[in-house]
C-alpha positions in Angstrom: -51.5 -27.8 22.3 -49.5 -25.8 20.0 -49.2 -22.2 20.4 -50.2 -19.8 16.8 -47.9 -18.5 14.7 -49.0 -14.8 15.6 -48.0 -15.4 19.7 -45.1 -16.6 19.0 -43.6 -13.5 16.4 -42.0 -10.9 18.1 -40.4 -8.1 16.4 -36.9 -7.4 16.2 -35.7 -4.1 16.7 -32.7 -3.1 13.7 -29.4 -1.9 15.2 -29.0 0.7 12.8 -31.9 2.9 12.8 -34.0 4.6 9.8 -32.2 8.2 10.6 -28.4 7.1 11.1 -29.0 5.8 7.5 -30.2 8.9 6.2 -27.3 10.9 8.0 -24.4 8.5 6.6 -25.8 8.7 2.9 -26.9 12.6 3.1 -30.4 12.0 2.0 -33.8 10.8 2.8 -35.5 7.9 1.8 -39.0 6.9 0.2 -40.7 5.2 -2.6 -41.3 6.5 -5.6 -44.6 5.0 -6.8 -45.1 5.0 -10.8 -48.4 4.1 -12.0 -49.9 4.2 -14.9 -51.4 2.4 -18.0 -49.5 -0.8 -19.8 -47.0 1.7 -22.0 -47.5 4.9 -20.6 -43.2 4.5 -19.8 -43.1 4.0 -16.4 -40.6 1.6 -16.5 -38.4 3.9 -19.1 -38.7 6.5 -16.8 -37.9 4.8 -13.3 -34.9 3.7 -14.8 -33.9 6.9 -16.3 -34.5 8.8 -13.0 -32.7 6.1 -11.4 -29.7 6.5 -13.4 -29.7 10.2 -12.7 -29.6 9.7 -8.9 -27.2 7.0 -9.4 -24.7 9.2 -11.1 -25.7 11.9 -7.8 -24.5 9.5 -5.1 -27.9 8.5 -4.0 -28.7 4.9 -3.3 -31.6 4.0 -5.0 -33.2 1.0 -6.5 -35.8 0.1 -9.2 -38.8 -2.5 -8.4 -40.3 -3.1 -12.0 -43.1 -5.3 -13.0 -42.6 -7.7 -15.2 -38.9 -8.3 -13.0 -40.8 -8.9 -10.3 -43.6 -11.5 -11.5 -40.3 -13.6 -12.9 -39.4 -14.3 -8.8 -41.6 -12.6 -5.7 -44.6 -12.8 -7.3 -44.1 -15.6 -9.9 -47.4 -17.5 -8.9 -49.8 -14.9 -9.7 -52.0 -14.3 -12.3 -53.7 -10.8 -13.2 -57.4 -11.3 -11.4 -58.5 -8.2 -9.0 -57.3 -10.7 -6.2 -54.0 -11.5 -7.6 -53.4 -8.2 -8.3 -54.1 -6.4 -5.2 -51.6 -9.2 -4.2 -49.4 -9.1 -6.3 -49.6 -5.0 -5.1 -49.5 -6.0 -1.6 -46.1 -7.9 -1.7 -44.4 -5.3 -3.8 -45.7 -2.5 -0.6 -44.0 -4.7 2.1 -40.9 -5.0 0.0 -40.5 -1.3 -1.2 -40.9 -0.6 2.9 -38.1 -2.2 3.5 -35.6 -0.4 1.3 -37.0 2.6 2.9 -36.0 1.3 6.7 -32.6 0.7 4.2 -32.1 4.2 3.4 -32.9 3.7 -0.1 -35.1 5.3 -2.1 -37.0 2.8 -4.3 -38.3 3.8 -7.7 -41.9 1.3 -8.5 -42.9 0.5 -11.9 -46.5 -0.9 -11.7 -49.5 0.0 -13.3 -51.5 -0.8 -9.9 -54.8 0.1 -11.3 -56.9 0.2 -7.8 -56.7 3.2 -6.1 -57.0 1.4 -2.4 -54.1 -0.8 -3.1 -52.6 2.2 -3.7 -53.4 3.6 -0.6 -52.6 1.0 1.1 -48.8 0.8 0.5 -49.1 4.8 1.5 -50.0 3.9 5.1 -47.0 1.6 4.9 -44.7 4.1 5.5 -44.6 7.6 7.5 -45.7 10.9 6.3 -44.1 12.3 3.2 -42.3 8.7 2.2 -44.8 7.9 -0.4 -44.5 9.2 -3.5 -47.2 8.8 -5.8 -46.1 9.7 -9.5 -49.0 9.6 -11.7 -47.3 8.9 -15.9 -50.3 10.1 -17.6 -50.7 8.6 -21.1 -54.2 8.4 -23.2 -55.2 5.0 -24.1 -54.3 5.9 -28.0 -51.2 6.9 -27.5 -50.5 3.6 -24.9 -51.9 1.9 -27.9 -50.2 3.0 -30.5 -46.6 2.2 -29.0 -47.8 -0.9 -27.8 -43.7 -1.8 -27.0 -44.5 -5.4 -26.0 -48.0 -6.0 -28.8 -50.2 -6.3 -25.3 -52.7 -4.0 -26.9 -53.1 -5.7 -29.4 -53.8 -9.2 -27.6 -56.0 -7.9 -25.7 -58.2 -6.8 -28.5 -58.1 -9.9 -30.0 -59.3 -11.3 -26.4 -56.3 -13.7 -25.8 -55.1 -11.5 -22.6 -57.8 -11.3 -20.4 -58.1 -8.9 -17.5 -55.9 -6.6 -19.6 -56.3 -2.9 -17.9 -57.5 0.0 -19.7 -59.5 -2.8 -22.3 -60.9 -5.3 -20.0 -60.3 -4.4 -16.4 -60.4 -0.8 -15.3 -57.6 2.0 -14.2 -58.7 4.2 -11.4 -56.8 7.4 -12.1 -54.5 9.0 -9.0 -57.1 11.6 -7.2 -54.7 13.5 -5.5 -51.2 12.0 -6.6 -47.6 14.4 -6.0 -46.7 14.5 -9.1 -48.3 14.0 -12.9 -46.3 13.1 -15.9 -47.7 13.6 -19.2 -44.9 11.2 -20.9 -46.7 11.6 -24.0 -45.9 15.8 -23.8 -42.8 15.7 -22.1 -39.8 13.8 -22.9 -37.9 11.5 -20.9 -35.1 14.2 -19.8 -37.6 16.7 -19.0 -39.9 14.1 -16.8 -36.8 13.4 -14.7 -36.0 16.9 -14.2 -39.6 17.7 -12.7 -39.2 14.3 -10.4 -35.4 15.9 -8.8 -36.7 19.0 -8.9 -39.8 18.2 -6.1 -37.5 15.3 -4.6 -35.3 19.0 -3.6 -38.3 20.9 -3.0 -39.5 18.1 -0.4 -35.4 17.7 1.2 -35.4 14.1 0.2 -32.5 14.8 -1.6 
């Protein structure tokens, strides 16, 4: 009789912990959690505040999603299940570049608020950082930077969020960004600013 999978795993304790990290790279390390509606510029601004801590010394990384459906996540398709999935995988992934030191910077619109909450209780206290890029529907329309809007109405993407599967806004998210009030520069500035306030960097 063969013995499960499950009695057999044991976990492997890292060499280098969390904290020596931190200490060799002078900062902290957490994900940053952009969500938002299909065009809202989460992606635009990931990369931008990535760029900025880049140029600062810090390590970071971006996890967007499209990039990520073209490898981890390849296989699924954009149901509720497949999604909280799909949302699932990118948690465990962005929990390990914080054990790495890193801070990771997520692109995803992750419309349910429990899969949300779920990557949160990933990770410790304080390295989750929910960035809410707030965008009306008409303005997320009107760019439209990759004409999903527009397939959607015409019914050839289905479970397309914000037309025909829902967004539950952030309740009690860190940070708001309206991207279509602010400009790019002046989003990343409020992000470094509370990433100093909290001594994550």
């Amino acid at each position: 009789m063969t013995q499960s999978k499950e009695v057999q795993l044991v976990w492997h304790e890292a060499a280098v912990s969390k904290e020596e990290r931190w200490e060799q790279s002078g900062h902290k390390s957490a994900i940053l959690w952009f969500t938002g509606l299909s065009g809202a510029g989460k992606s635009t601004l990931a990369n931008a505040l990535e760029k900025r801590l880049f140029e600062q010394g810090t390590r970071s990384y971006v996890l967007d999603g499209d990039n990520i459906r073209h490898g981890l996540n390849k296989g699924l398709g954009f149901s509720d299940e497949d999604r909280k999935e799909n949302i699932r995988r990118i948690g465990e992934v962005a929990k390990l570049f914080v054990d790495a030191g890193t801070i990771v910077c997520t692109a995803f619109i992750s419309p349910f608020r429990e899969d949300r909450r779920q990557v949160r209780e990933l990770v410790e206290a304080g390295e989750f950082v929910e960035i809410y890029v707030r965008c009306s529907l008409e303005e997320c329309e009107a760019r439209d930077p990759k004409g999903l809007y527009q397939k959607a109405r015409a019914g050839e993407i289905p479970f397309f969020t914000g037309i025909s599967s829902p967004y539950e806004e952030p309740e009690a998210s860190e940070l708001i960004i309206d991207s279509d009030k602010k400009t790019v520069e002046q989003s990343v500035d409020e992000i470094v600013d509370y990433l100093k306030k909290r001594a994550i960097i």
